[in-house]
Every structure is written in C-alpha cells, then in structure tokens.
C-alpha positions as CSV (number, residue, x, y, z in Angstrom):
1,X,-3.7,-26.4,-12.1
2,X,-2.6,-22.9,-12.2
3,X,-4.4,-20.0,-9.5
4,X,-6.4,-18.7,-12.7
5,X,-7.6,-22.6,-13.7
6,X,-8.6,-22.6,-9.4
7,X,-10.1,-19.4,-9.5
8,X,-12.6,-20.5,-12.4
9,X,-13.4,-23.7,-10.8
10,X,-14.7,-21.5,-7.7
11,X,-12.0,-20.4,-5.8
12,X,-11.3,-16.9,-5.0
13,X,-9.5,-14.2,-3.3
14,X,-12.3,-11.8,-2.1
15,X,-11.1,-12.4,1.6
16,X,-7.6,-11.7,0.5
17,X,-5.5,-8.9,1.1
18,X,-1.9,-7.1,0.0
19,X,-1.3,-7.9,3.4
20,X,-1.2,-11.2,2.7
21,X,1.8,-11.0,-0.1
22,X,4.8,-11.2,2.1
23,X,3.9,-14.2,4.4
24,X,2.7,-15.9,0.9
25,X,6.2,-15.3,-0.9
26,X,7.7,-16.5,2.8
27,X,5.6,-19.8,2.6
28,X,6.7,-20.2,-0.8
29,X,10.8,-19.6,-0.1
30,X,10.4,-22.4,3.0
31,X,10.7,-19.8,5.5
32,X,9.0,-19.3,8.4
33,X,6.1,-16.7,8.4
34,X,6.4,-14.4,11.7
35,X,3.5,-15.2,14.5
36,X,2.7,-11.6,14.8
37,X,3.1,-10.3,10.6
38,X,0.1,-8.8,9.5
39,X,-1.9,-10.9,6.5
40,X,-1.3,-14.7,6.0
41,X,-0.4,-17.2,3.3
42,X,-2.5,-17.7,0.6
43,X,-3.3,-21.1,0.4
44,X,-5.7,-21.5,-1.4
45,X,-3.3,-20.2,-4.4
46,X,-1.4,-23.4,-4.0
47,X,-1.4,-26.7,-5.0
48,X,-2.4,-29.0,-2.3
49,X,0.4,-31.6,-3.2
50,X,2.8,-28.5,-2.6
51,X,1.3,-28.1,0.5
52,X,1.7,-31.2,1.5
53,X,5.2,-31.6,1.0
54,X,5.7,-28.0,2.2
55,X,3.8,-27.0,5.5
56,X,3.5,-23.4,6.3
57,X,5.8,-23.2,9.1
58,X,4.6,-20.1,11.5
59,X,6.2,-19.2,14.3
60,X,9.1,-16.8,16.5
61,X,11.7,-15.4,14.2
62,X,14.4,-13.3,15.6
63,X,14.9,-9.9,14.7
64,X,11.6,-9.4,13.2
65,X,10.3,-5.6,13.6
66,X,7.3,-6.2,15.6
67,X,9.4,-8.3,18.3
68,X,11.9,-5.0,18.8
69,X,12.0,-2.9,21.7
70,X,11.0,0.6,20.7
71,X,13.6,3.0,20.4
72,X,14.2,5.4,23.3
73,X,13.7,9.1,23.2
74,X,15.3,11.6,25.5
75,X,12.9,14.7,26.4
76,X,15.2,16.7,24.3
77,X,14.4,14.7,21.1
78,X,10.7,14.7,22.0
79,X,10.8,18.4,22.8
80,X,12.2,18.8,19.0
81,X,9.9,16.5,17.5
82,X,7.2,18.5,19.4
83,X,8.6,21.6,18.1
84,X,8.3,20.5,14.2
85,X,5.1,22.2,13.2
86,X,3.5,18.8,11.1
87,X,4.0,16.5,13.8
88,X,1.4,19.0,16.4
C-alpha cells in the first residue's frame, strides 16, 4: 500500500525527523547511507517486499563531509576572523 494507506492502518512518523530525508532518498537510489549522517532511513515508509529485495546498505563512504579533516587556519586568518565584529 502507499505511506498514507500505512499511516491509517497505525503507522506513523512521530519519531521522525527532516533529518531523516537524505539517508531515506539514499536508501531509496541503492546507495549507501554514511555511518556517521545525521537522521536514518525511514522504513517504515516502505514496502517490506522492497525492503527485502533492497537492504539498507550503511556503512564508510569516501569523501563524505563528516570523515574530512578540518581545514587549517594560520593565526593570521584567525586573528581576522577574530577581528570581524559578529564572529566575537
């Protein structure tokens, strides 16, 4: 059935979040979902035979944000950060 025909049989989304969008959307594409991304994949919006067939694959995936080093900031650049009067 669709997510509204789930929904009214007594599913629902009060534990979900906008967070939980993106690693949806990446479940649904067949990509994997990074370990460390915020939210997680809605499952319960989808069919169970889709499921099935199409495991939510979690796990390392290079080049994603949180799995960066930080950039690197001379103590110039932080002395003219420090210096911009919103950023006190």
């Amino acid at each position: 059935g669709t997510v509204g025909e789930r929904i009214a049989a007594g599913g629902d989304f009060r534990d979900a979040s906008i967070l939980d969008v993106t690693p949806t959307l990446l479940a649904l594409l067949g990509e994997t979902v990074p370990e460390r991304m915020d939210g997680r994949v809605l499952e319960e919006a989808l069919r169970a035979e889709w499921l099935a067939d199409n495991p939510t694959r979690i796990g390392r995936v290079e080049g994603f944000l949180l799995d960066r080093e930080p950039p690197r900031v001379s103590e110039t650049e932080k002395e003219a950060l420090r210096a911009l009067p919103y950023l006190q």
